[in-house]
Each structure stands twice: as structure tokens, then as C-alpha cells.
C-alpha positions in Angstrom: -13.5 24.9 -48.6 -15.2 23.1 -51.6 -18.8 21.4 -51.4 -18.4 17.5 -51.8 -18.8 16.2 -55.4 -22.2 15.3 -54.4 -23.2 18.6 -53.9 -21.5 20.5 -56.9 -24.3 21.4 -59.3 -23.3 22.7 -62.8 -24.6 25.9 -64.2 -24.9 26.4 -68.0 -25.3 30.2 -67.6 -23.8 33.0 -66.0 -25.4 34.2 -62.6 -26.1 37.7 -62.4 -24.1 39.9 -60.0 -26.7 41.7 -58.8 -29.4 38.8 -58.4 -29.3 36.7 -55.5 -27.7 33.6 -56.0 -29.9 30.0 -55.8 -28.7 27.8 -52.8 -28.4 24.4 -54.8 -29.9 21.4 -52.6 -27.5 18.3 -52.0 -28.1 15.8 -54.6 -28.9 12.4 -52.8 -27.2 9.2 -54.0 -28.7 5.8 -53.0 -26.1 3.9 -51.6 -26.2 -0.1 -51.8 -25.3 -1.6 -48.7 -22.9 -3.8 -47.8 -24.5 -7.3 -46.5 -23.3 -10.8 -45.5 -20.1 -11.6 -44.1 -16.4 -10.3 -46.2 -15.2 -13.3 -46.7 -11.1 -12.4 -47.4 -8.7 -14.7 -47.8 -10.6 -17.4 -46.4 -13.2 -17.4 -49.4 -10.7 -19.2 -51.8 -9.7 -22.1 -49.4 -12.7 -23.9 -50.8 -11.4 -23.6 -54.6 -8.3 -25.4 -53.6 -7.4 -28.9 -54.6 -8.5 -31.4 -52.1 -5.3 -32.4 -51.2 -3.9 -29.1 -50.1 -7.5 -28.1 -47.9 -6.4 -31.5 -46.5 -2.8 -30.8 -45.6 -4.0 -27.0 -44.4 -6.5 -29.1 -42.2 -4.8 -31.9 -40.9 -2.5 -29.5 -38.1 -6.1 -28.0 -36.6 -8.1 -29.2 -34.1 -11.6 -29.6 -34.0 -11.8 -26.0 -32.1 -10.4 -24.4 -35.2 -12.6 -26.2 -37.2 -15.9 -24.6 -35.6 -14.7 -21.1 -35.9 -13.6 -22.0 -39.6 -16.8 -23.5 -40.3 -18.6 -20.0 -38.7 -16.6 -17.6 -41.2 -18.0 -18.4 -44.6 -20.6 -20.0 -46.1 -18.5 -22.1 -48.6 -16.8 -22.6 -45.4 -19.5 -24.1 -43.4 -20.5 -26.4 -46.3 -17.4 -28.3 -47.0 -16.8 -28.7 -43.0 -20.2 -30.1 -42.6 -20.7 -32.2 -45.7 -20.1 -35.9 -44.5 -17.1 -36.0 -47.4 -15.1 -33.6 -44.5 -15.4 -36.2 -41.7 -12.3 -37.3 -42.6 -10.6 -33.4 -41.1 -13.1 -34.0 -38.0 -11.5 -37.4 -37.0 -7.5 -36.0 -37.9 -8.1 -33.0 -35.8 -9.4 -35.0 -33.1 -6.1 -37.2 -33.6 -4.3 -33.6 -32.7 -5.4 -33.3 -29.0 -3.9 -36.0 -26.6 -6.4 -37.8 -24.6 -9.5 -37.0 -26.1 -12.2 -39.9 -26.3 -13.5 -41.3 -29.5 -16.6 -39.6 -30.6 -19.4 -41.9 -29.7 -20.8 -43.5 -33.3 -24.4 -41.6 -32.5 -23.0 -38.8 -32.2 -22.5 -36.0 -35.5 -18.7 -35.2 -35.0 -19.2 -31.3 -35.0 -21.9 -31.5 -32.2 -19.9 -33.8 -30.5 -16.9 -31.0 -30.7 -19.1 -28.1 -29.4 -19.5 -29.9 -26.4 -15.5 -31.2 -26.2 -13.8 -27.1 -26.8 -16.8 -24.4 -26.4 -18.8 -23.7 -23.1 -21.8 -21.6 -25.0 -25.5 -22.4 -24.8 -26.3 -24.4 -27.6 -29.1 -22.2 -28.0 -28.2 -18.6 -28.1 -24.5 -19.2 -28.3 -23.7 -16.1 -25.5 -23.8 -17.4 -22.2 -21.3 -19.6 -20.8 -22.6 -22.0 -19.1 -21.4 -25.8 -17.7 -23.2 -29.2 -18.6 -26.6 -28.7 -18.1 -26.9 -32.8 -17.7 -23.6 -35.0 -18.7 -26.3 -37.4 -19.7 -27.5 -35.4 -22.6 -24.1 -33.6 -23.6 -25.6 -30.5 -23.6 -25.3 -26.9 -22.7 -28.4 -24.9 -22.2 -28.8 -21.6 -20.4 -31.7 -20.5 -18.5 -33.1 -17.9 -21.1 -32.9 -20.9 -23.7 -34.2 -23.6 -21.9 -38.2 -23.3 -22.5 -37.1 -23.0 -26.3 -35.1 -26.1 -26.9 -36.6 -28.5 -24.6 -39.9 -30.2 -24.4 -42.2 -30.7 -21.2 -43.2 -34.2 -20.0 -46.7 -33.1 -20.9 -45.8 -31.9 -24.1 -44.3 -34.9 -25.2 -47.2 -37.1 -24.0 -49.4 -34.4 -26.5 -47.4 -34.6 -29.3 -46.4 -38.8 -29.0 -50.2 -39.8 -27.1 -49.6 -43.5 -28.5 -46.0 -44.3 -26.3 -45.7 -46.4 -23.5 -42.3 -45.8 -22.6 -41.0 -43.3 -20.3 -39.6 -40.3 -22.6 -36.2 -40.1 -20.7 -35.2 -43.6 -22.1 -35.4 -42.4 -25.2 -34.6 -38.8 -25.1 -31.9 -36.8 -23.9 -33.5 -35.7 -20.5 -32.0 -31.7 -19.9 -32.6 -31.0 -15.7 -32.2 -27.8 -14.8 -32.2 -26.0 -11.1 -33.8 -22.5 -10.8 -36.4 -21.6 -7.8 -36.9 -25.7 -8.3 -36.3 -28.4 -10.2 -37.2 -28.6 -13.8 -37.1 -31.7 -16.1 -37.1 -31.8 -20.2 -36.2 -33.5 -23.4 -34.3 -31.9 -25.9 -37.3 -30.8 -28.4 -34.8 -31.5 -31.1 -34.9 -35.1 -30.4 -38.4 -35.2 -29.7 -39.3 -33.7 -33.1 -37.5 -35.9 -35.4 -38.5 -39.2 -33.2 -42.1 -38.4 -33.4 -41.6 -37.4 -37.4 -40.3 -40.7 -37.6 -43.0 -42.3 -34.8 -45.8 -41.3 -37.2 -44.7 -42.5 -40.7 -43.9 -46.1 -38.4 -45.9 -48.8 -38.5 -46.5 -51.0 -35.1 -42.9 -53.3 -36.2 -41.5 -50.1 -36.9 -42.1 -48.2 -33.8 -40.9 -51.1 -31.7 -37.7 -51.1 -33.8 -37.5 -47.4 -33.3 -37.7 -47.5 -29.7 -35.2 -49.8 -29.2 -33.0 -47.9 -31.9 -33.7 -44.7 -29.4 -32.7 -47.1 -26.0 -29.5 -47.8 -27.1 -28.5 -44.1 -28.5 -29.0 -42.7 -24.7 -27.3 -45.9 -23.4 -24.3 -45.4 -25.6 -24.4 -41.6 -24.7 -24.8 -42.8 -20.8 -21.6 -44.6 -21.0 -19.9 -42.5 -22.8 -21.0 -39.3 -20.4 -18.1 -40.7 -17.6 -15.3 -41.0 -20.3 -15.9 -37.3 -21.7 -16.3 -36.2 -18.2 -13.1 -37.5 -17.1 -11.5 -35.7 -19.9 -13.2 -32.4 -19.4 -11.9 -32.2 -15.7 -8.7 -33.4 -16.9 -8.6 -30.5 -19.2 -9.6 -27.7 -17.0 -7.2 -28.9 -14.2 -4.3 -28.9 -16.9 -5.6 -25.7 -18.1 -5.7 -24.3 -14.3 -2.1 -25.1 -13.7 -1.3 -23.5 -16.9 -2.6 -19.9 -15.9 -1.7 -20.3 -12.5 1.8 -21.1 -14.0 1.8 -17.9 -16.4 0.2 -16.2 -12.6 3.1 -17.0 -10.8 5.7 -15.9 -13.9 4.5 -12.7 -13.9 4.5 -12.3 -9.7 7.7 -13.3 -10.0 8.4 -10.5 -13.2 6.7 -8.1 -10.7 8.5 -9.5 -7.6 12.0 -8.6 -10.0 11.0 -5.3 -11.1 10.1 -4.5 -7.0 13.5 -5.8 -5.9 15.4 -3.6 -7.9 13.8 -0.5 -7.2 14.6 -1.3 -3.7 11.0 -2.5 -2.7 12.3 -6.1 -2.2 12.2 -7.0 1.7 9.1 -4.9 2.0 7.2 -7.0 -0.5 8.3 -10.4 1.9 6.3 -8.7 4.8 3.0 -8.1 2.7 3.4 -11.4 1.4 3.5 -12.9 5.4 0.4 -10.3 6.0 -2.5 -12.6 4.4 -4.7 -9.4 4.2 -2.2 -7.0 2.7 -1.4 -9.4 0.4 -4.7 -9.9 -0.6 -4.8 -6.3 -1.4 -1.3 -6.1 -3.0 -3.2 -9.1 -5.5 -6.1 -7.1 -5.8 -4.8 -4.5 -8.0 -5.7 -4.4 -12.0 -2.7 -6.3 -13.9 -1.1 -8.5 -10.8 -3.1 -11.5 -11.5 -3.0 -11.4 -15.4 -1.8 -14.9 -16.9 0.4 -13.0 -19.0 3.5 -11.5 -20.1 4.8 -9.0 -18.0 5.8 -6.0 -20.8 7.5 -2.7 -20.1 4.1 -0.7 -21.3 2.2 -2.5 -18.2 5.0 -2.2 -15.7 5.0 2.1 -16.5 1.3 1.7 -15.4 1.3 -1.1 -12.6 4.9 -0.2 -11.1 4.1 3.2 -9.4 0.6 2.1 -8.3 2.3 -0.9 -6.4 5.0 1.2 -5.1 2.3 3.7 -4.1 0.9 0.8 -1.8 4.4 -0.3 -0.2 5.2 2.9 0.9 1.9 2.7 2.7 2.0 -0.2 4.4 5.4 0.0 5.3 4.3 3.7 6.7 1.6 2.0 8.5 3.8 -0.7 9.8 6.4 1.6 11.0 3.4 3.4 13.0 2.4 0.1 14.6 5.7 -1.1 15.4 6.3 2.6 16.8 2.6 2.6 18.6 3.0 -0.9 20.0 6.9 0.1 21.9 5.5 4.0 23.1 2.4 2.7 24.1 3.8 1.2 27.8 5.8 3.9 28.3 3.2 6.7 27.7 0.8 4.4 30.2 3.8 4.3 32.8 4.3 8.0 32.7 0.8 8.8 33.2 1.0 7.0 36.1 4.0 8.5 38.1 2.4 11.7 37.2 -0.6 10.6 39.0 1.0 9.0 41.8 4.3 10.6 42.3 4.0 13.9 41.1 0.3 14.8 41.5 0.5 14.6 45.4 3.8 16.9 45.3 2.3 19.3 43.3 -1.5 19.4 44.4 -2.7 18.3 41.3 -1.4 21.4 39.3 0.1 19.4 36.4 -0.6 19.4 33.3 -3.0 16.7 31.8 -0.5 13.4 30.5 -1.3 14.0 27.1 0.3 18.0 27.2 2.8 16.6 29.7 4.2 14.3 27.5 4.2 16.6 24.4 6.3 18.9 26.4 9.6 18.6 24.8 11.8 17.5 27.6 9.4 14.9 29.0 9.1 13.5 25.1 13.3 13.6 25.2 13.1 10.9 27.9 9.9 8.8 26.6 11.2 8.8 22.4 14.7 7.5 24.0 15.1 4.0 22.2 18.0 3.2 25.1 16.3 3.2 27.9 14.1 -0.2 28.1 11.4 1.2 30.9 10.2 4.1 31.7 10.6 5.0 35.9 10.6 7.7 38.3 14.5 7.5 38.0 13.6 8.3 34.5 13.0 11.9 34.9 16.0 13.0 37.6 17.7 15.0 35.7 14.9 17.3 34.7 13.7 19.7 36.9 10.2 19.4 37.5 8.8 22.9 39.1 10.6 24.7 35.9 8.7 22.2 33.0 5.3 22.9 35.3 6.4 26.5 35.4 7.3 26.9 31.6 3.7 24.8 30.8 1.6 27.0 32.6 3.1 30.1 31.3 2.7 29.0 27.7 -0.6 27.4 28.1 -1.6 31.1 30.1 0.0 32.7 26.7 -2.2 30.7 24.3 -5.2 31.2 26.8 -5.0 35.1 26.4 -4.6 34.6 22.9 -7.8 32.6 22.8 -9.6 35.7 24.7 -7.6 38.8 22.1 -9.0 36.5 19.4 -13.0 36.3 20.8 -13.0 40.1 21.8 -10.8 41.6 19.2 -8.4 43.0 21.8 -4.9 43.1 22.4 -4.2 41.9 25.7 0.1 41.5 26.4 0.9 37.5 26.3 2.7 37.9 29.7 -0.5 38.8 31.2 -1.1 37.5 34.6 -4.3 35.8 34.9 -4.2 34.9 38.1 -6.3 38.0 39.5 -7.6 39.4 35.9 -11.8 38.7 36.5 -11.9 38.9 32.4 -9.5 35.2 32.4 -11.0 33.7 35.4 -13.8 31.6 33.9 -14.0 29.1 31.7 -16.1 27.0 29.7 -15.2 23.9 27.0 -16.3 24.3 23.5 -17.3 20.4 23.3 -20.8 19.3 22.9 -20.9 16.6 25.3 -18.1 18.2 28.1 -20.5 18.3 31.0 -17.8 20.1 32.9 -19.3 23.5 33.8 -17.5 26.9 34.1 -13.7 26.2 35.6 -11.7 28.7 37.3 -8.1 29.6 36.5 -5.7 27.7 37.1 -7.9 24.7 37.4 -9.4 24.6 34.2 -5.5 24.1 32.7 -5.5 20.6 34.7 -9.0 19.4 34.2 -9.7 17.4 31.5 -12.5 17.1 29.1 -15.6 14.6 30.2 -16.7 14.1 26.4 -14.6 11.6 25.3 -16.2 8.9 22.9 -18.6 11.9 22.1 -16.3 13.4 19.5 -12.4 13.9 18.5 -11.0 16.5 20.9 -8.9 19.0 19.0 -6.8 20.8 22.0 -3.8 19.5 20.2 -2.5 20.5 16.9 -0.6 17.8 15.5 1.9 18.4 12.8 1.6 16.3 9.6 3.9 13.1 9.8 4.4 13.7 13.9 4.1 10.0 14.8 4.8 10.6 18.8 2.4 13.3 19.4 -0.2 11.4 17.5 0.1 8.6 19.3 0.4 10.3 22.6 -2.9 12.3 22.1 -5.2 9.2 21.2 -3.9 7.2 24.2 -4.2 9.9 26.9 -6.9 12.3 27.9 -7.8 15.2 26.4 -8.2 18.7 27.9 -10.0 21.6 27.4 -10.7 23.8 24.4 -11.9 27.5 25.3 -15.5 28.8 24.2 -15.6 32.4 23.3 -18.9 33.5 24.8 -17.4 33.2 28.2 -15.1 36.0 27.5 -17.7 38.0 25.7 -20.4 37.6 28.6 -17.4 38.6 31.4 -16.8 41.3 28.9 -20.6 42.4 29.2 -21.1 41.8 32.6 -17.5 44.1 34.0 -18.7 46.7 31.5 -22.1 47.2 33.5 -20.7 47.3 36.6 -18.8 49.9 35.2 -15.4 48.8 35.3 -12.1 48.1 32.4 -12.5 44.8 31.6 -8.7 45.0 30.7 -7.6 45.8 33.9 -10.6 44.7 36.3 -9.1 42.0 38.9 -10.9 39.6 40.8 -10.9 41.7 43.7 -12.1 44.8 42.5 -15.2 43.1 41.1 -15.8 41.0 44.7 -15.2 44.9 46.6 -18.3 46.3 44.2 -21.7 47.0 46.0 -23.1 47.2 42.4 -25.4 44.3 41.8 -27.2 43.4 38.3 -30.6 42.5 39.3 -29.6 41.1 42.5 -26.9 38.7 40.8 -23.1 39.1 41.7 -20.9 39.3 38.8 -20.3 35.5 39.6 -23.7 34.6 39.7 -24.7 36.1 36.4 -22.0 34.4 34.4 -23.3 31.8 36.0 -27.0 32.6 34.7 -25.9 33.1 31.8 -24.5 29.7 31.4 -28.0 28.1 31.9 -29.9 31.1 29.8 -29.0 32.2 26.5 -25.4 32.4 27.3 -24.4 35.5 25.3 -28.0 36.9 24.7 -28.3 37.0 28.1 -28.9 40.4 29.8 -28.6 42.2 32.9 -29.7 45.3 34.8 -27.6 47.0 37.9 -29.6 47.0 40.9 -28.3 49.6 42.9 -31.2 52.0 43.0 -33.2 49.3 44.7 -31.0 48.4 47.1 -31.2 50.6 50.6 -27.7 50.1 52.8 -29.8 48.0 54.9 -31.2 46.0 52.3 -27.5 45.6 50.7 -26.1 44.3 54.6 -28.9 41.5 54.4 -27.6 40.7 51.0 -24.3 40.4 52.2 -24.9 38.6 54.8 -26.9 36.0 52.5 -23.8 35.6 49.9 -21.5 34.9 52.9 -23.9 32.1 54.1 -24.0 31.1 50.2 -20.3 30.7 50.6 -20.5 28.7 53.7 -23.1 26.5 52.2 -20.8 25.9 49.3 -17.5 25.2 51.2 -19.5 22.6 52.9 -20.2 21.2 49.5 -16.7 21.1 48.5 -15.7 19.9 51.8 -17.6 16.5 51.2 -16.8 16.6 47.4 -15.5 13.0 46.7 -12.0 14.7 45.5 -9.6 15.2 47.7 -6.4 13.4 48.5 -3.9 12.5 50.6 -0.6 13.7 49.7 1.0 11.0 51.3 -0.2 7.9 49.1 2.2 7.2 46.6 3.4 4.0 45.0 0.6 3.1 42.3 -2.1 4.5 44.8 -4.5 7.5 44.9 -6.4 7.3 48.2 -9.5 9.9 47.0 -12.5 10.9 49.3 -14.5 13.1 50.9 -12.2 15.6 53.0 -12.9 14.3 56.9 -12.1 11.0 55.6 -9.3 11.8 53.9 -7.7 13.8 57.0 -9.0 10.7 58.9 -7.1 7.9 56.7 -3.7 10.5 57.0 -4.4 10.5 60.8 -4.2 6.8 60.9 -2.2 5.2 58.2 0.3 7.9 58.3 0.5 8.8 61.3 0.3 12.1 61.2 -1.6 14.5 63.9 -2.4 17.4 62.4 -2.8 16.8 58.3 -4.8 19.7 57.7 -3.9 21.4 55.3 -0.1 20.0 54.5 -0.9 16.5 54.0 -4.3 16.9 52.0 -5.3 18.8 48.9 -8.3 19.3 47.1 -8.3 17.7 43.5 -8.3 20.8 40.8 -10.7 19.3 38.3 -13.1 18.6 41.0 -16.9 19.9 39.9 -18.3 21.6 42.8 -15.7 24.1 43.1 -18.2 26.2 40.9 -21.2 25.4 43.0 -21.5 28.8 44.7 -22.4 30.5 42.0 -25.9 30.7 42.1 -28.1 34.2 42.8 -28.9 35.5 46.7 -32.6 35.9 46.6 -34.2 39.1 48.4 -38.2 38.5 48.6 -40.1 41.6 49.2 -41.9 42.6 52.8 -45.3 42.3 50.8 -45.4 38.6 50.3 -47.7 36.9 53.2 -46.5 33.2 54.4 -49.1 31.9 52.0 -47.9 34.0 48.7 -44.1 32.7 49.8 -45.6 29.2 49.4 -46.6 29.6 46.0 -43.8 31.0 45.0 -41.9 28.3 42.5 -39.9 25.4 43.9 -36.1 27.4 43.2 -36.9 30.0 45.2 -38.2 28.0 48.3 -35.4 25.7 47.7 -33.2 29.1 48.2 -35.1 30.0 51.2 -34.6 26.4 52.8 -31.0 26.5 52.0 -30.5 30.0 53.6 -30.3 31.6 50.8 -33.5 33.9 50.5 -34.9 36.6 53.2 -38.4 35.6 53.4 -39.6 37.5 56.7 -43.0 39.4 55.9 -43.7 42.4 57.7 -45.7 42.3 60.9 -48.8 42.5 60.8 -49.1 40.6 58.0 
């Protein structure tokens, strides 16, 4: 590519090819600099005849002749010579209604004020009448420049007895307070004039003064009028233009099929507020193909939104009783029949022939007659084997095994306990089955993910926020069970619950029970655990025995006065739940019934003492005296007042 002309340099002679070649420096030019204004076109309108700048300005209005009179400097000189006063009166002729300009008044002044809103200081901020008094507009940055103090003016004019505002334009402004002040431009010409008067003069003066702001009082109401008049004319205008291009937009909706939808957001004072809110609706303009390309799939981005969301509601707002009616004939008519081995409401009524009968828009109510022709013990049956299936999923997933689906967990000790995942589930370990009907006790603490709802799956969302949720599995249950079968030496694939209760093998004087149980309080799966067996003499192991069987005892009568159990019998919107001798008591009277034990009263599966009885059998040894036992820390005499600890020293001792 070639240098620039300014950088070609000319050589006389002939460069050597084996010398190396001079880099030539860019030759700087000055350049001369444009300045001032271009005037165009505009700079020969002042050459013309008289007569023709006449006719060009006799269709303006006095707005066009301030932004003429900005342009050019000839400009500005014929528009402000008093010859031109003749264009300032005709344009004022142009605009219906405006007052006459008051005879103190310079015509262009008085048009700044009339058609332009900018400080008459800065000319940048748009500010309204500072004081309709003084026909001015001043903004707060310009305010200490073209205005004069009280105290100023009583330095600069120390021989007046009259108060400066009747003589002055007075300019009040309101910031943190009130501030008062004369426009300095009057009060430097009046006190030019006030010290070249004599004493005749300056009464003259002040009288001359009086009457200006008088005339400029009574003038202030007429512009004032006009002003509001102007604005309110204007407003309709663009709210006119507003409504023209709503409607434009309104059209172009319709006949892409957006129509009826559009009628709704407009009766939805919110949505519609929104729907308004976007760039380009409220434009007082034109609506052009160019904008609608850009505005068009934005706004039909936003209806099919809101009529999504108003679908949902009207959906939410008609499944809504009927989910609430379901859960309770499962808790009043099915839960007694069944002993509480349901599922929870929420997987109930995802189960797809129960959401058959509650998605059917024909029927009006939801009842027990609802549900007749299904069969109930098959749904329960087909739940509990799937939700059995995803548990031992849930357990091949933790310990990277491969358990069969169809696995019975029903005596497998590696599926028997249970703990939730949630933070705030203060549930405890559950046993199988009952953990698959308890639900979780951390709502309001979190969103419960035991569902998986499918994207665009209206009914099982709603279904899921409206009832409880259940429980979600945590893996260091099965990792611990795992750990624990192992040590006892067993398959934890094939281990059942009662080959684990048959073992005499004891970790550290914990039953396999126990220790999960330990291991729930301690360190979960850094727990550890050591057999016990070579401590344990036959006699030793007999005591120890004997001690978990009176641990059981203790804990049955723990359940026993649990406040969870039922009567099977109470139906009918009613759930009679209590302790279990009052329960059997209430059956005994309100029923009738002699013997109700146990056909007529079950035991609630979610209840939380169910787990109680796994806590360790303490063995003390023969060498503690009475007073070492009474040191001992407050657990283990709690253990030995509960029956629960061998605490017998020696004799002797």
C-alpha cells in the first residue's frame, strides 16, 4: 500500500542497493481549523430583499424565530434589531390565543418564556416558572448567578427607601428552604441609572420601576392562563397520538390471533400496567412496520405468559377443592381400613388412576362414591411395590451394588432403616414400611424434592405444593447398615432382619440396632465399631439379654402411650387420635364394642417413638463401688434407673 502524500519524500539520487535505506519521517502539515458556526443556506437569507425575508417570515412563529435567530450571526442581528419587530408581532399573530406582549416587555424575551422551558441562564435544564411574577425561568445551578440577595441590593443601592421587590422582579426559589432574589439584571441597570439620577430623577425612576412590575403582575394571570391552556391542549394531543398507536398495536395483536387475550390484560390493572410498560407502547407516534418487527414478538412473548399463568390459576383455583377433599377421605375413610398404610396425599394423587378421577372436568365434586370403581388394595399394592423399587434403587445407587428391583424389603436388615436427607426433618430413623407413609416434618424449611415434576405438568405441580411432602432417602444409612452387617460378619445382600436379631455378636456392647442408632447421634458414617464377643462370658451375654428384653418392654410401654393411635371405627370427617388405653376405651364406649384390641385400633405408622428402643444395654463392671457408680455421667444412671444397666458390685465391696 502507498504512504499518504504527506509522507512521500522525493529523492534526487539513486539509493544504493547494498546500503541501507533512510526511513523518511512524516512531513507535518499545520492544519487551520475550522471555527464558528457553518452557516449553509441560511447565511444568504439576510442578503435578500426585505420583502421576501418578510414573506419567508410572516408563516413562523415566534418559536421558529428563536432557533433562527440562534443559527447565524447575520441571523441573530436582523431578528433582534428593533427594524424586525415587525416579524415578532406577525408570528405572534400565527398562534391562536396567545396574549399581547406586555409593552415593557422586549418581544424575544417575552417569547422565551411563551414556547421554551430552559433556564434563562444556562439554557439546559428544563425547568417551570420559577415565580409567574417575574416571567422567568431559573434553575438551581443558575440561581446565585443571575439573581441578587436582599443584602446585596441594599450594598449596591444604600440610598433606597423602597422595598426592592416593588421594583424588581423578585425570583423565589424552594431548596432545603426558602430563598428570595431580584433578577441581578434588573438590579444592575436600575442602579446604573439610580446613580447618574438626580433626587427628581430617582423619584421618577422609581415610579417608572412600580409600574413595569405592576404591568408584569397583571399580565402574569393572562400568560398563565395561556400556558395551562397550552399544555392541556398539548396533553390531549399526545395522549391522542398514545391512544392511535394502542389501537395500531391492539390491530396488529388481533390479527395474529392475540385479540381476546389482550381484553383480559386490559381488565387486569397490573398486567396491564406491565403490558404499557414495555419500550415503544407508549410512544406518541406512528406505529411503522420497522417498530412492530421489534415490539410485536416481545408483546406476544408476554401474552403467552400471562395467558399461561392464567390458565394455571384458573386450573389451580378448580383442583384445589378437590385435591383438599381427597386428602380427606384418605384420612378418614381409607386410613382406618388400611391402618395407615397409604401412601401420603400428595403420591396418592399423582398415582395415575386416582389423578383419572380428580383431572375429570365432569364430575362437579369429588366423594367417596368417587373412587368405586377403582380397586383400592391393588393402587396401595402397585404404590408400594414401585415406591419399594425406587427405594432399592436409592440403596444400588449409595453402595454401588446391584440389588434385583423386586427385592423384598420387608425382612432385608440392609432396607430396614431410614433416615430423610432434609435439613430441618426432625423425623429420626423410620423403619420399613413406615417410612413410605410418614411424611417429612421440614416443611416451610425448604422445597421438598421427593417428586419429579415434568416440565409443563400443571396437575402434579399443583398437587405437590398443596399437599405434604414425604421423605427423600439419605445415603449414609445404607452405608452405615452396610458397615455395621459386615462386622458382624454377615452378607449385607442377603442378611434379614432375623438373622441379625439371632446373632450373639455384639459391637462394643451395641446391638446392630443400637449402633445405627449411635451412629445417627455421632459422626454418622465416621462412626466406628468393635465386636465384643471376646468380652462377653455366656453368663455375662444372658444378663445382657435379659437387659435388651426389658429395653423392649420399656419401649412398648412408650409406644403404648404414644399420642398416635386410632380408632378404626371413626369415620365421617373424624380422626379420634390418642394414647392407646384411651383409644381402646373411647371404642369400648362409643362403639360399643367389647373387645377392640387389636381389630378396632391401630397404631399410626408415622408415629416417632416407634424408634425409641434403640438405644445401647449398658453392662458396668463388678469393680465399680456404689460411690464410683454415682459418679459415673448422668446417661448411664439414667440407664440404670430405667433398667437398663447391671450395676450390682461385687460383695464385699
Amino acid at each position: 500500500m502507498a504512504p499518504r502524500r504527506s509522507k512521500r519524500v522525493k529523492t534526487s539520487e539513486p539509493v544504493a542497493a547494498d546500503s541501507e535505506p533512510e526511513i523518511a519521517k512524516p512531513v507535518k502539515t499545520k492544519q487551520q481549523l475550522r471555527t464558528g458556526l457553518v452557516c449553509g443556506s441560511l447565511g444568504d437569507l439576510p442578503k435578500m430583499p426585505p420583502s421576501v425575508i418578510f414573506e419567508v417570515l410572516a408563516y413562523l412563529n415566534p418559536r421558529d424565530l428563536l432557533s433562527l435567530a440562534r443559527t447565524t450571526k447575520p441571523l441573530r442581528g436582523l431578528l433582534l434589531d428593533r427594524s424586525s419587530l415587525k416579524f415578532w408581532k406577525a408570528a405572534r399573530r400565527n398562534v391562536d390565543g396567545l396574549p399581547d406582549c406586555p409593552p415593557v416587555l422586549p418581544e424575544p424575551e417575552y417569547a422565551c418564556y411563551a414556547f421554551e422551558t430552559c433556564c434563562i441562564g444556562c439554557r439546559k435544564h428544563i425547568v417551570s416558572p420559577t415565580d409567574r411574577r417575574s416571567l422567568s425561568r431559573i434553575c438551581t445551578n443558575c440561581y446565585d448567578k443571575v439573581t441578587v440577595s436582599h443584602a446585596k441590593v441594599k450594598e449596591m443601592l444604600p440610598d433606597l427607601r423602597t422595598y426592592p421587590g416593588e421594583i424588581f422582579r423578585e425570583v423565589k426559589q424552594r431548596g432545603s428552604g426558602w430563598r428570595y432574589g431580584f433578577l441581578a439584571t434588573d438590579v444592575t441597570s436600575f442602579s446604573a441609572l439610580w446613580k447618574k439620577a438626580n433626587e427628581g430623577d430617582r423619584s421618577a425612576l422609581i415610579k417608572e420601576r412600580k409600574a413595569f412590575i405592576n404591568t408584569l403582575s397583571s399580565f402574569s394571570e393572562e400568560i398563565e392562563d395561556w400556558l395551562k391552556t397550552k399544555r392541556a391542549n398539548r396533553s390531549n394531543e399526545l395522549a391522542g397520538l398514545k391512544r392511535s398507536r394502542e389501537d395500531a398495536i391492539s390491530a396488529k395483536l388481533d390479527e395474529c390471533g392475540w385479540g381476546d387475550e389482550l381484553k383480559r390484560v386490559a381488565q387486569d390493572k397490573e398486567a396491564f400496567k406491565r403490558f404499557r410498560a414495555f419500550s415503544g407502547v407508549k410512544d406518541s407516534k406512528e406505529l411503522t412496520e420497522r417498530v412492530w418487527n421489534r415490539l410485536g414478538p416481545l408483546l406476544i412473548d408476554f401474552l403467552s405468559e400471562y395467558k399461561r399463568t392464567r390458565l394455571f390459576g384458573e386450573y389451580q383455583k378448580r383442583l384445589t377443592p378437590r385435591l383438599q377433599a381427597f386428602s380427606s377421605i384418605r384420612n378418614t375413610s381409607w386410613c382406618p381400613q388400611y391402618s395407615g398404610y397409604l401412601p401420603l396425599s400428595r403420591h396418592f394423587a399423582l398415582l395415575p388412576a386416582i389423578r383419572e378421577i380428580l383431572d375429570d372436568d365432569r364430575t362437579t365434586e369429588i366423594t367417596l362414591a368417587s373412587f368405586k370403581s377403582l380397586n383400592i388394595p391393588e393402587v396401595i399394592a402397585g404404590w408400594k411395590k414401585g415406591s419399594t423399587e425406587n427405594i432399592v434403587s436409592e440403596i444400588n445407587r449409595s453402595l454401588n451394588i446391584e440389588l434385583p428391583l423386586d427385592t423384598a424389603l420387608d425382612n432385608l436388615a440392609l432396607g430396614t432403616f431410614f433416615s430423610c436427607s432434609q435439613k430441618h426433618c426432625k423425623a429420626g430413623l423410620k423403619i420399613y414400611p413406615n417410612v413410605l407413609s410418614g411424611s417429612c416434618r421440614s416443611i416451610g424449611y425448604h422445597t421438598n424434592t421427593d417428586v419429579t415434576i415434568a416440565k409443563g405438568d400443571d396437575y402434579a405441580r399443583i398437587a405437590v405444593f398443596r399437599l405434604d411432602p414425604g421423605h427423600t432417602y439419605a445415603a449414609w444409612v445404607f452405608q452405615v447398615m452396610r458397615y455395621i452387617i459386615e462386622i458382624c460378619g454377615c452378607d449385607p445382600l442377603s442378611a434379614s432382619v432375623t438373622d441379625m436379631d439371632a446373632l450373639r455378636t455384639r459391637l462394643a456392647f451395641y446391638t446392630w440396632r443400637s449402633a445405627l442408632n449411635h451412629a445417627y447421634h455421632n459422626g454418622r458414617t465416621s462412626a466406628t465399631f468393635k465386636t465384643a464377643d471376646g468380652v462377653l462370658s455366656t453368663a455375662a451375654f444372658k444378663k445382657l439379654c435379659a437387659l435388651e428384653q426389658a429395653n423392649a418392654n420399656i419401649t412398648q410401654l412408650a409406644v403404648d402411650a404414644a399420642f398416635s393411635w386410632r380408632c378404626k371405627r371413626c369415620t365421617d370427617l373424624r380422626i379420634y387420635e390418642t394414647h392407646k388405653a384411651n383409644v381402646i376405651s373411647h371404642v369400648n364406649k362409643m362403639h360399643k364394642v367389647k373387645s377392640p384390641w387389636p381389630k378396632d385400633v391401630y397404631l399410626d405408622p408415622g408415629c416417632p417413638t416407634l424408634n425409641c428402643a434403640m438405644t445401647p444395654v449398658l453392662l458396668l463392671s463388678r469393680e465399680f463401688k456404689p460411690k464410683d457408680i454415682l459418679n459415673l455421667p448422668r446417661p448411664i444412671q439414667a440407664a440404670i434407673e430405667a433398667g437398663r444397666g447391671d450395676a450390682r458390685p461385687r460383695e464385699g465391696n
